[in-house]
N, C-alpha and C positions, 0 to 999 in steps of 0.2 A: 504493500500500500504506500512506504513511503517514498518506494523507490516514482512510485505513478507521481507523488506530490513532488517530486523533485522537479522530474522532465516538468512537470506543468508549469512550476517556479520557473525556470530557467527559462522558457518561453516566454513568458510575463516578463522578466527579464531585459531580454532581448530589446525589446523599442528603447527602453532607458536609456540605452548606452548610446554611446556616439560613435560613430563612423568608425575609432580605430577599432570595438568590438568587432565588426563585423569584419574588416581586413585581418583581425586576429586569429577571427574563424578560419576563414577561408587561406589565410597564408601561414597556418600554422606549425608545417614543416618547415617556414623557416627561422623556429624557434634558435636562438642562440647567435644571429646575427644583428650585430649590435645596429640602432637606429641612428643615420648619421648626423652627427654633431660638429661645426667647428670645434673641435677643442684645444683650452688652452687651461691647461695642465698649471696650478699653483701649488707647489708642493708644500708649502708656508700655510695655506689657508686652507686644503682639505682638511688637515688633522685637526684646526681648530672649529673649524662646522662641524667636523662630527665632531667633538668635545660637547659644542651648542648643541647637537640637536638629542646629545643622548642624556641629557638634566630636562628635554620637553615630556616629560612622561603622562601630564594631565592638559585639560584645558588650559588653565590657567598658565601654558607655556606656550602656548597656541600660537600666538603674537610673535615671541622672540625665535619660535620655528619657522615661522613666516619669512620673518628679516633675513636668518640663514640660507632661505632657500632662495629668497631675491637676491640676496650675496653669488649664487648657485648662479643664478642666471646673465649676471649681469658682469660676471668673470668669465661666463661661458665654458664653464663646469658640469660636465658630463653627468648622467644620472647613472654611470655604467660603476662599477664596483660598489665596493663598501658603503660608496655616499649614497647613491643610489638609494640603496635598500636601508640606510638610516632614516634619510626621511623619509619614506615610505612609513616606518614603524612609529617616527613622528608626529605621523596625519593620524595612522590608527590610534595611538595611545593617545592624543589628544581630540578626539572625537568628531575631527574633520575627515568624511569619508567619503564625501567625493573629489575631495583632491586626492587622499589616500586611492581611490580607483583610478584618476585619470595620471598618475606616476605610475601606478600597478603597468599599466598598457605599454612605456616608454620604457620597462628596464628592460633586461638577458633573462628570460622563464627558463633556462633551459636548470638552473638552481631552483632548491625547496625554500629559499630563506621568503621572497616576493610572495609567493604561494602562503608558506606559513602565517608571513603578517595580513594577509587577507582574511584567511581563515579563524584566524584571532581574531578580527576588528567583527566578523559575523557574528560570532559566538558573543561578545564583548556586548552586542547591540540586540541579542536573543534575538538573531536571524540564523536559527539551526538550520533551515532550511538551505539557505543559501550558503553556509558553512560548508555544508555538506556536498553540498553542489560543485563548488570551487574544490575539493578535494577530491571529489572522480572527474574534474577536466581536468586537474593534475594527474592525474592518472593515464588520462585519456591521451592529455602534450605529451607521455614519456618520462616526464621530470619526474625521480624516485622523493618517497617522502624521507623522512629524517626522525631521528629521535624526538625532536622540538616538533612536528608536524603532530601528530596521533595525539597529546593529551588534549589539545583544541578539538578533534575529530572525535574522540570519545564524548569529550561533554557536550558536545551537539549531539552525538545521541542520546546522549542523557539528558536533554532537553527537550528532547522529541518525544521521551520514555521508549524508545524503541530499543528494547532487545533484541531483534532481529537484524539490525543495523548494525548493531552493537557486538554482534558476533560475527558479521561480516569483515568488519575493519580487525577484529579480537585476528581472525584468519592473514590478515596479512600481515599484522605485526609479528605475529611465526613464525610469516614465511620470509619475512627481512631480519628474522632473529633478533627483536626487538622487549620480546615479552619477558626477559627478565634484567632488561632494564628499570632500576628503583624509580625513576620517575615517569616511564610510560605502566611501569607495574603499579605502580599507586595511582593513579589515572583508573587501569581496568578496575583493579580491588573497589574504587570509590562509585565505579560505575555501576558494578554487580549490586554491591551492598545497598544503593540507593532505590537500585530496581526490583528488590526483592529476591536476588538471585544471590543469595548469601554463601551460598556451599560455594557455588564456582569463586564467590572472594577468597573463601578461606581456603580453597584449591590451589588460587594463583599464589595466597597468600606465602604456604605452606613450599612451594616450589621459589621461590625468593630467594636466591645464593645468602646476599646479604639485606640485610634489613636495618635501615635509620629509623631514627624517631619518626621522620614521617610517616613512616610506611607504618610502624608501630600503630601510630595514632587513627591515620587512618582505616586502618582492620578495627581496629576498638569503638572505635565511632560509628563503623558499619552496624558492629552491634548492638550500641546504644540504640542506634535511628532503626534497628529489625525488632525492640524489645525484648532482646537475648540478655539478659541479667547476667547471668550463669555464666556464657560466654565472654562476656564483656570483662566481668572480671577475671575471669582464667588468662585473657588474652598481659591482661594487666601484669598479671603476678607472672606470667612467662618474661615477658619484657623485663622485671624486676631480675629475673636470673640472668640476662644475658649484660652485655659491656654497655648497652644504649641507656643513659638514665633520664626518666620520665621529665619532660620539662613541664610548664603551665597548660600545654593544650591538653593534656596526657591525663592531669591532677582535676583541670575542669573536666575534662569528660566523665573521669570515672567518680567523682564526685557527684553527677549529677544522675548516675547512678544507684547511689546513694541515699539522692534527694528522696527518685523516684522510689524506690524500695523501703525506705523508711530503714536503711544499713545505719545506724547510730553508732555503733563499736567500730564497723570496717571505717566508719568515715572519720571516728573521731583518732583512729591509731595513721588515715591516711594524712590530718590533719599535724600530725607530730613528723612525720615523713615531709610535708610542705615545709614545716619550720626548718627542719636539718637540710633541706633540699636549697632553702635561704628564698624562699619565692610565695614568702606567706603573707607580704606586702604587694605582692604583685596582683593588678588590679582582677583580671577575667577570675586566679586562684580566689582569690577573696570574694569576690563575689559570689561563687559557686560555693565555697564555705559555708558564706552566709545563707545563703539558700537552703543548704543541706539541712542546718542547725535549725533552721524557721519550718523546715518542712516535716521533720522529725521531730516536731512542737519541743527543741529545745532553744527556748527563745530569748533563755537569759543569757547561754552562752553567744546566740547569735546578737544581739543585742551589746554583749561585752567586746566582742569583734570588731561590731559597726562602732564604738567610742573608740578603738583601741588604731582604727587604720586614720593614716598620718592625712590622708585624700579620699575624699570621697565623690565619687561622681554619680551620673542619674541613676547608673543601675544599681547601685549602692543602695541609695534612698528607696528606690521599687522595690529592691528586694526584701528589706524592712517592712516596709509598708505593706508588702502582700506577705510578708511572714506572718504578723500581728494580725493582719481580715480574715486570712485563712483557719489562724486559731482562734478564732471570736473575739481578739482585745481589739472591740472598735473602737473607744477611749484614746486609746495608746495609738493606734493607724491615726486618728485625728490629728491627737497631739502632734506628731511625727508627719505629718503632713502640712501642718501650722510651722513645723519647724522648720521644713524645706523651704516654703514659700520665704520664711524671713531668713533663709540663707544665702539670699536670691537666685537657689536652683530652680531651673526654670520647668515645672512639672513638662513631660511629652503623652501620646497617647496611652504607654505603657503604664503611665503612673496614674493616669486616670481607669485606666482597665483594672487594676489594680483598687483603687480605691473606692470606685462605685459602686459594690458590691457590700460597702460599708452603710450606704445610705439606701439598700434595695430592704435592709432589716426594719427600716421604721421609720423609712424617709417618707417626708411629705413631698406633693407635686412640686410644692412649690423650691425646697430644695434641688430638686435634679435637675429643673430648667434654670437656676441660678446656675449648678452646675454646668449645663451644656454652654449658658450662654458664657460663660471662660474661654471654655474650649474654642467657639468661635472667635470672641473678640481677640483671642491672643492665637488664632492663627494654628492652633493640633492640629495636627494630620488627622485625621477622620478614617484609619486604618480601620481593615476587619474584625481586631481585639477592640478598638474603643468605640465601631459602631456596633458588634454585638449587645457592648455593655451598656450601651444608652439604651438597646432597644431593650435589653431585660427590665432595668428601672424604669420605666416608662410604663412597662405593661404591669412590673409590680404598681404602679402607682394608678392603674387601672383608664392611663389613660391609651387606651389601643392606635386613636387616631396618627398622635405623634409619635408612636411607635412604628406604624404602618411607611410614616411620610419617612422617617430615617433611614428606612431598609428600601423604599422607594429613592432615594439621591443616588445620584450619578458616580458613587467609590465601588471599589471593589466588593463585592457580595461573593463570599466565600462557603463550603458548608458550616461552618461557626455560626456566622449570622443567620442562617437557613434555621440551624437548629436552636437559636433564639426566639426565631420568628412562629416556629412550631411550640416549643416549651410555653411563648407568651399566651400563643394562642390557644392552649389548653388551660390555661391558669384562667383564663378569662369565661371559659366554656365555650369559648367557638372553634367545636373542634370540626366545623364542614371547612373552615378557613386553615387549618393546622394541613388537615389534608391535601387540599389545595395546593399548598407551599409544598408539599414533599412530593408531589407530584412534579410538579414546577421542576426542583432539582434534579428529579428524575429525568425530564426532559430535557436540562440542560447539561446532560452526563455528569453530573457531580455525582461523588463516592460517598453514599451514605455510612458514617459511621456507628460505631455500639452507642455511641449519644444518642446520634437522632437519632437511631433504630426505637432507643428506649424511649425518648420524648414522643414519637408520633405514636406509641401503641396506646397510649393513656386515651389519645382520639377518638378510636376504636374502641375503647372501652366504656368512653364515656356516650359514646354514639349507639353503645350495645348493639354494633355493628360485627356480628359474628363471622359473616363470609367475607367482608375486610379483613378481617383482621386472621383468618387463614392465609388466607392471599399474602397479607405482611410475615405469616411464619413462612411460610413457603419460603418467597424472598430472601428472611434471615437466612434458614438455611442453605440457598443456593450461592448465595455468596458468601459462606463461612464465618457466621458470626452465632451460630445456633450455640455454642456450648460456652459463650461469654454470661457469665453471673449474671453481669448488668443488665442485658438482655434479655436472657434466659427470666429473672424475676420479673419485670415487664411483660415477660408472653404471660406466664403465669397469672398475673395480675390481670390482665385483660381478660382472659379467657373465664376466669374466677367470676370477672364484672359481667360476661357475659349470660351468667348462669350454668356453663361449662365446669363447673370444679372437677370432672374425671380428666378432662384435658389439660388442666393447670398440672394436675397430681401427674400426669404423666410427661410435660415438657419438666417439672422438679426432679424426678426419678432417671429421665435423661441427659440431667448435667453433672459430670462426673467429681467436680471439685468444687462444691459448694462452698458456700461465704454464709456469714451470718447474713447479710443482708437479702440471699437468696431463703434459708431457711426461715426468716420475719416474713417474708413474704408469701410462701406458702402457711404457717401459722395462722397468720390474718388473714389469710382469704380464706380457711376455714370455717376461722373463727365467724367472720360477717356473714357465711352459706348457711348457716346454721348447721355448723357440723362441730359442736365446740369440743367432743370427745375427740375425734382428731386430731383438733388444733392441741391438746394438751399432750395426746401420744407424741405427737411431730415434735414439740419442747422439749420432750422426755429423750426423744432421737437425737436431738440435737447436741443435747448434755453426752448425750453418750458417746458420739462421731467424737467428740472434742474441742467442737466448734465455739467456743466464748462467746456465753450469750452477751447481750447489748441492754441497754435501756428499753431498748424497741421490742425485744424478744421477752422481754420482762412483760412487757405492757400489754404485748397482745397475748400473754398465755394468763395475763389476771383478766383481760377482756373475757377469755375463751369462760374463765370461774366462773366471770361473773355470769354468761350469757345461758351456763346450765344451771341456775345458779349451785358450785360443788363450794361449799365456806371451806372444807377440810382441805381441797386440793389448793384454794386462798392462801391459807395458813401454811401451808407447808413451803409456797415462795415467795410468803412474808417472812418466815425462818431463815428460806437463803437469803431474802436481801440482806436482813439482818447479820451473815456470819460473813459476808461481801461486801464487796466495792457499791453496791444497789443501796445501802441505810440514810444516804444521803441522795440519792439521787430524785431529782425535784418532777422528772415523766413519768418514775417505775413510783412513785410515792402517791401523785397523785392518782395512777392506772391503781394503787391498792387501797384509795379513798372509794374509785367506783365500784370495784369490787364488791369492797365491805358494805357499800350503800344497795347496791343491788342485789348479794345474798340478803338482806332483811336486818344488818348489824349496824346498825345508823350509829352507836357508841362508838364501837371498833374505829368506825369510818372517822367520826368525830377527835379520837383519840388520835389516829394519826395526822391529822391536822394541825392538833397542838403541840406534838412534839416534833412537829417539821423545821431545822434549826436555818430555813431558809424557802419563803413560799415567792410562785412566781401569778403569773394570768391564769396558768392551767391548775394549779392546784388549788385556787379560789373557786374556779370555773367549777371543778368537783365538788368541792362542798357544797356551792350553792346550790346545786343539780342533785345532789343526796339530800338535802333537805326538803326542796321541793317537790322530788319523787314520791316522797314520805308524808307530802299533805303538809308540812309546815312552813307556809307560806313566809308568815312574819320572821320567823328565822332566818330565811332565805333571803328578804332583804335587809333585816338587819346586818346579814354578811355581807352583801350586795355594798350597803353603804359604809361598813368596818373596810374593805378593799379599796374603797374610793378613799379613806383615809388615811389609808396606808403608803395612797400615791399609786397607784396598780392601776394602770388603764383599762377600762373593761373593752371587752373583744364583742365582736357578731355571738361568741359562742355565751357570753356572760349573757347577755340579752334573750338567747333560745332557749336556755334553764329561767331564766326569770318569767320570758313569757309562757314559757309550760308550767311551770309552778303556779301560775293564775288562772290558768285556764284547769289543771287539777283540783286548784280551791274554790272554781266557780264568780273568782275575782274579775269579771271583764273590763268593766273600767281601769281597773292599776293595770291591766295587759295593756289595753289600751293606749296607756298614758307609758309606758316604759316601749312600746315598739314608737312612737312617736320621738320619747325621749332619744333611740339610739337611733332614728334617722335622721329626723330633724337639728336636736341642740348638740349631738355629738359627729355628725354625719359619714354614719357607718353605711354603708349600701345594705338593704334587706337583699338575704338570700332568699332560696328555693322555699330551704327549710325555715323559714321565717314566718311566711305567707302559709305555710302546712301549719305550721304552730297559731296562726292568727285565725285560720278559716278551722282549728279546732277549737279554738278560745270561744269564739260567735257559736258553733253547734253545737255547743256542752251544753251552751247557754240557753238553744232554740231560737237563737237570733240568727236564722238560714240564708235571712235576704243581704244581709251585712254580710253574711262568709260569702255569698254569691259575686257582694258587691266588690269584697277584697279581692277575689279573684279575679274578678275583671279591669280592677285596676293594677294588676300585676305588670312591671313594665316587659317581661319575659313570659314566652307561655309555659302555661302551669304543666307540671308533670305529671305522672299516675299519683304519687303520693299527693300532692294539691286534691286532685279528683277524689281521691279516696276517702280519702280525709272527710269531705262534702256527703258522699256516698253514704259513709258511716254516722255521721248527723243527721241523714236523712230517715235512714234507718229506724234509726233512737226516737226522731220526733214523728215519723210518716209522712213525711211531704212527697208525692209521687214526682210530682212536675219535677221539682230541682232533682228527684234520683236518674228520671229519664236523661235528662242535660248533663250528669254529670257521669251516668253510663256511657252514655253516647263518644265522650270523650274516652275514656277508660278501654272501651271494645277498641278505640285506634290505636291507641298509645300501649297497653299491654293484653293484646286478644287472649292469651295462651292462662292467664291468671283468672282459675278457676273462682277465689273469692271473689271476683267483683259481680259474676254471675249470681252466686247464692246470696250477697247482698240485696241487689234486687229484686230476686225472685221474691225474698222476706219482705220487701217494702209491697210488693204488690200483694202478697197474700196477708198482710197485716189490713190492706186496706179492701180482702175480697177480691180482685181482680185475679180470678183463677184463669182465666185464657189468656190473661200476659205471662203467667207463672209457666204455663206450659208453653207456651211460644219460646219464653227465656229457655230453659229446658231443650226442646226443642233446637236452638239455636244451637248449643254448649255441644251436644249431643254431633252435629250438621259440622260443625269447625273442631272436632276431638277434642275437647277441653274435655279434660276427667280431672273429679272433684278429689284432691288430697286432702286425706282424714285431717283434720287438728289431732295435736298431741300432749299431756302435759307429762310435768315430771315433778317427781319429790324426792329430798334429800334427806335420808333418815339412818342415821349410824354409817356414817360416810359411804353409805351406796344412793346410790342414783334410782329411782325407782320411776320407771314409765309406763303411762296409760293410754289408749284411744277407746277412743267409744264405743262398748260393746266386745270388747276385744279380753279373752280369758286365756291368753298366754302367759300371766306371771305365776308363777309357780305359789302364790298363794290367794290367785284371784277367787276361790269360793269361799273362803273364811272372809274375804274384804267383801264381796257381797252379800255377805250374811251380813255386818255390821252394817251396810249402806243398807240394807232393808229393815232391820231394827231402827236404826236412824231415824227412817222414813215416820217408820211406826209411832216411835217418842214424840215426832214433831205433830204428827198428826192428832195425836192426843191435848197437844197443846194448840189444838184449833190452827196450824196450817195446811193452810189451801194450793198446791202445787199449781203454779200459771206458767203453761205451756207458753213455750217459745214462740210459735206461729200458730195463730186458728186452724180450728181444722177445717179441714174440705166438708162444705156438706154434706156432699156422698157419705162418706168416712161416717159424719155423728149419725145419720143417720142406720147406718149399718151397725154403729156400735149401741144406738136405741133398739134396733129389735134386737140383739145379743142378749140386752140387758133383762128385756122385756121375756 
């Protein structure tokens, strides 16, 4: 293919040039006949031009190259030897390159040196194409290449990515016995390594008579940039045995090794090797130090580093600065950002990519566009890293628009920003827009990576878009990313959201090196299936594999307690927190506030509240949602306001325990007055679950026309829960009309959910309407909806005891209904009257009158 793009460049080509191209063609056998020149030969002032023209190495020499070459012409100085092809490499290295062509045409081709500076000045200007070009017409003229020719030629193909190129040229440096030369062999090694073709690097590497630090470094870098850990360092500690000793690039590399792996011992004993090494001031070592130490959250030593070096420059201060965000001291990343500014370092993009991620925790709008408006008036580059990070702050700050318009400007859009622009747009719940975007990069051949793989699946899940989100495993699979954790827990996830939990259980069972982060995630999406006996085996697996559980792993195996509710299985990983790192921890403390509030232990719950030696939002958020649970309203805002005292901002979530707690107490005015409170005078945006809690508050009450009303002023449409919610107030009070309306919605939104069927079948036969009852019936029956039993359970001397209706598989069910019949007996004696659930059919009383009769 690239050989087709070549010929067609070269065509294109073709008109560019001037007249002598085309005499070049056509008289090209008579390469090496010099072009005639009066010449007058100054032996005094060749040597000094080329002295001038070999100090022109950048633009900024451009001028005084110029003057030499007018000296060249106006002495009548041939272009033919050595001067010649100096200025030539003058026009190259100074980025004048159509004068560098129209000299190329005037020297002797029948030499690789012309050739070479051409092919330099292409690659120099990311014209692989034409790089590559100009080295098969050298091929084509006769003229042999040279050592200095091929590592230009390699990294044109390595800018092409063509391997197949790349093994082309690999073929003739062979054949002119060139491949174990250390600087066309570090050229192939850097080309292999870069393109994924690792083994043939450490093939060439391995066949290297001798080997410099270069070449050292470059094998080591190959496997930094392949994620070879393992390798990287072996490559290290050989080089340590042999006479070549490690300089700065050698120490940054494998240091940053280090960072990544979280190596604290290898890095801190590699740190004592830099000092002996005498290169522990030197800046790229030091930086990478720094890095290591910020990365491996040791950030007092990294922090004694940064006071300790004699100079510090921008990457110094980034590196600080994204040390401290990375470990949550955003206090400290301020400070130290306050400090640069009065250093008068001049923050760049990096340091804002860096630092924004500081204000995405709890920034207001209004800070980030102070921030942005910096970056513009003082001129940042607007790079890939700092427009991803505007566009995440942005969408955390919920404003989508100018999120949209950032990743719409005219900069680079890389996959980073892509998978910003997906991440944003799930956080916001537009996940038909998240799609779109990955779509988008799909068309635009971008390589989706284990990010975005993992940010667009949430789409999918939130779309409970199931044949999507096949579609998207397939995909992982097919390009090699199916047995990534990160990933892997993302299918899981979605598949769990979709109501699929045999398929999550089976992409979890499929990844062979689990992470805790993958084991939380199968736990939880147990947990929420209603499968919480799982979710507690899967804990119990986890503990055993060896895997360190988390705060997170904590939290969702007391969710799983609380959801059956087991107190005994509570208690026993309130024990470990207690004999562990978990006694203080402020998510596993409050996960065993709800717990305790959801087994029936409101003390318990209580008790760990006050002896928390540190509460944050969520573990208020718990109490006040266990008291609430529990029917005690007044408690629940007396905490409510104890938290506002305390200085504790309350959240959307303080708000959904406060307004369920009134809507449990039958308090609809104070619901009232606190959903208004947290839109209006605090200006939280109402959720989903807000408007479900508000349209339950009005049907507890029998105020149907107000839930009707909330709903319809919902600025988003309402989901099955909204509807349901409605459905089941309808229920409670009879109103057929709004159950109709609210069915209606319910059949589109979730068909296959046989409750909301039996719902209304009860409203219509509460109100007699026995031909709607069988129509509904009829319908369920027409679309396979089959009715799942309801279940309960009880927890008695640490077993679990479960019942359905009718159902005489527990091994002591006729002793329990001998007791539920006695029951019956004693109550009835004390004058109760059993009121059936739904009337009967008349048919029915009447059939059970002549029975009786």
């Amino acid at each position: 293919m690239h050989h087709k793009n070549l010929s067609s460049i070269y065509k294109c080509f073709l008109p560019s040039t001037t007249f002598k191209l085309k005499s070049f063609h056509a008289n090209s056998i008579n390469i090496g006949k010099p072009l005639q020149f009066s010449i007058h030969n100054d032996d005094s002032l060749a040597p000094q031009l080329v002295s001038i023209l070999q100090t022109c190495t950048d633009p900024s020499g451009l001028s005084q190259g110029r003057q030499a070459h007018a000296q060249m012409l106006v002495n009548g100085i041939g272009y033919n030897g050595i001067l010649g092809t100096k200025l030539l490499g003058m026009y190259v290295l100074c980025g004048a390159f159509l004068d560098a062509k129209n000299i190329f045409y005037q020297l002797r081709l029948w030499c690789s040196e012309p050739w070479n500076w051409m092919i330099r000045g292409f690659t120099m200007m990311g014209q692989f194409d034409f790089a590559l070009l100009f080295y098969f017409k050298m091929l084509g003229c006769g003229t042999l290449p040279d050592k200095y020719t091929f590592p230009y030629v390699i990294k044109a193909c390595g800018g092409l990515n063509s391997v197949a190129l790349g093994r082309v040229v690999h073929d003739k440096i062979q054949f002119m016995g060139f491949d174990l030369d250390v600087f066309v062999g570090s050229s192939l090694i850097k080309f292999y390594s870069e393109n994924g073709c690792i083994h043939d690097a450490r093939y060439l590497f391995d066949r290297m008579p001798s080997k410099d630090g270069v070449l050292w470094n470059v094998m080591l870098n190959g496997y930094v940039k392949n994620g070879d850990w393992d390798n990287a360092t072996g490559v290290f500690m050989e080089m340590r045995r042999t006479e070549t000793n490690p300089n700065s690039v050698t120490f940054a590399c494998v240091l940053s090794v280090c960072a990544s792996e979280i190596m604290i011992n290898f890095g801190s004993q590699l740190h004592g090797l830099v000092v002996s090494s005498g290169l522990e001031m030197d800046s790229p070592v030091a930086n990478t130090l720094l890095a290591m130490y910020a990365k491996c959250g040791h950030l007092f030593d990294a922090r004694r580093l940064f006071d300790m070096m004699p100079k510090t420059d921008l990457v110094t201060w980034n590196g600080m600065i994204s040390g401290y965000v990375q470990n949550g001291f955003m206090d400290e990343a301020s400070c130290l950002f306050h400090e640069m500014i009065s250093a008068g370092m001049k923050p760049d993009s990096i340091t804002f990519s860096s630092f924004l991620p500081l204000l995405s925790e709890g920034a207001t709008l209004r800070q980030g566009k102070e921030i942005h408006c910096y970056i513009i008036r003082n001129g940042v580059s607007l790079d890939v890293f700092l427009k991803s990070a505007l566009i995440d702050i942005y969408f955390k700050c919920r404003d989508v628009e100018m999120a949209c318009k950032i990743f719409d400007q005219r900069t680079p859009v890389d996959i980073v920003v892509c998978t910003a622009m997906i991440s944003g747009y799930v956080l916001n719940g537009m996940n038909n827009n998240a799609l779109e975007i990955f779509r988008w990069l799909l068309q635009e051949r971008m390589r989706a990576n284990s990010v975005t793989l993992a940010s667009v699946l949430p789409a999918c899940a939130g779309l409970a878009a199931l044949t999507l989100g096949k579609e998207l495993h397939g995909h992982i699979l097919k390009n090699g990313h199916g047995g990534s954790c990160y990933v892997g827990s993302a299918i899981m996830d979605m598949y769990a959201k979709c109501g699929r939990l045999d398929l999550a259980h089976q992409t979890f069972i499929g990844i062979s090196d689990k992470d805790a982060v993958c084991w939380n995630s199968m736990i939880t999406s147990c947990s929420q299936n209603g499968k919480p006996e799982e979710a507690i085996d899967l804990f119990r697996q986890m503990g055993m594999a060896g895997t360190k559980y988390d705060c997170v792993s904590i939290s969702a195996a007391l969710s799983a307690c609380a959801n059956l509710p087991a107190l005994h299985y509570g208690k026993e990983i309130h024990a470990f927190m207690m004999r562990g790192a978990f006694r203080s921890d402020l998510f596993a403390e409050s996960a065993l506030i709800d717990m305790y509030s959801k087994c029936g232990n409101l003390d318990l719950a209580c008790r760990v509240f006050d002896t928390m030696e540190e509460k944050n939002e969520v573990s208020w958020n718990s109490i006040i949602a266990a008291y609430g649970n529990h029917g005690r309203l007044k408690d629940s805002l007396n905490l409510f306001h104890g938290m506002l005292g305390d200085g504790i901002q309350p959240d959307h979530v303080t708000f959904l325990a406060i307004i369920s707690a009134c809507g449990h107490a039958g308090q609809v005015d104070e619901g009232i007055h606190y959903f208004h409170c947290m839109t209006e005078e605090l200006g939280i945006m109402a959720r989903m679950e807000h408007y479900a809690c508000m349209v339950d508050l009005f049907g507890r009450a029998g105020r149907l026309n107000e839930a009707f009303g909330m709903i319809n002023s919902m600025p988003f449409s309402p989901d099955a829960g909204v509807w349901g919610t409605l459905l089941g107030a309808c229920r409670l009070h009879g109103n057929v009309e709004l159950a109709e309306v609210a069915s209606r919605n319910l059949f589109d939104l979730d068909p296959q959910n046989s409750g909301y069927y039996v719902l209304l079948s009860n409203v219509h036969a509460n109100a007699g309407q026995w031909e709607s009852v069988l129509k509904i019936r009829s319908l369920m029956k027409e679309r396979g909806v089959q009715k799942v039993p309801g279940y309960s359970w009880i927890d008695v001397n640490n077993t679990t005891h479960m019942f359905v209706a009718a159902d005489r598989s527990h091994p002591e069910s006729s002793q329990i209904y001998l007791l539920l019949k006695n029951l019956f007996l004693e109550l009835r004696k004390e004058g109760y009257v059993p009121q059936l659930y739904l009337p009967m059919h008349p048919q029915t009383m009447g059939l059970q009158s002549s029975e009786k009769g």
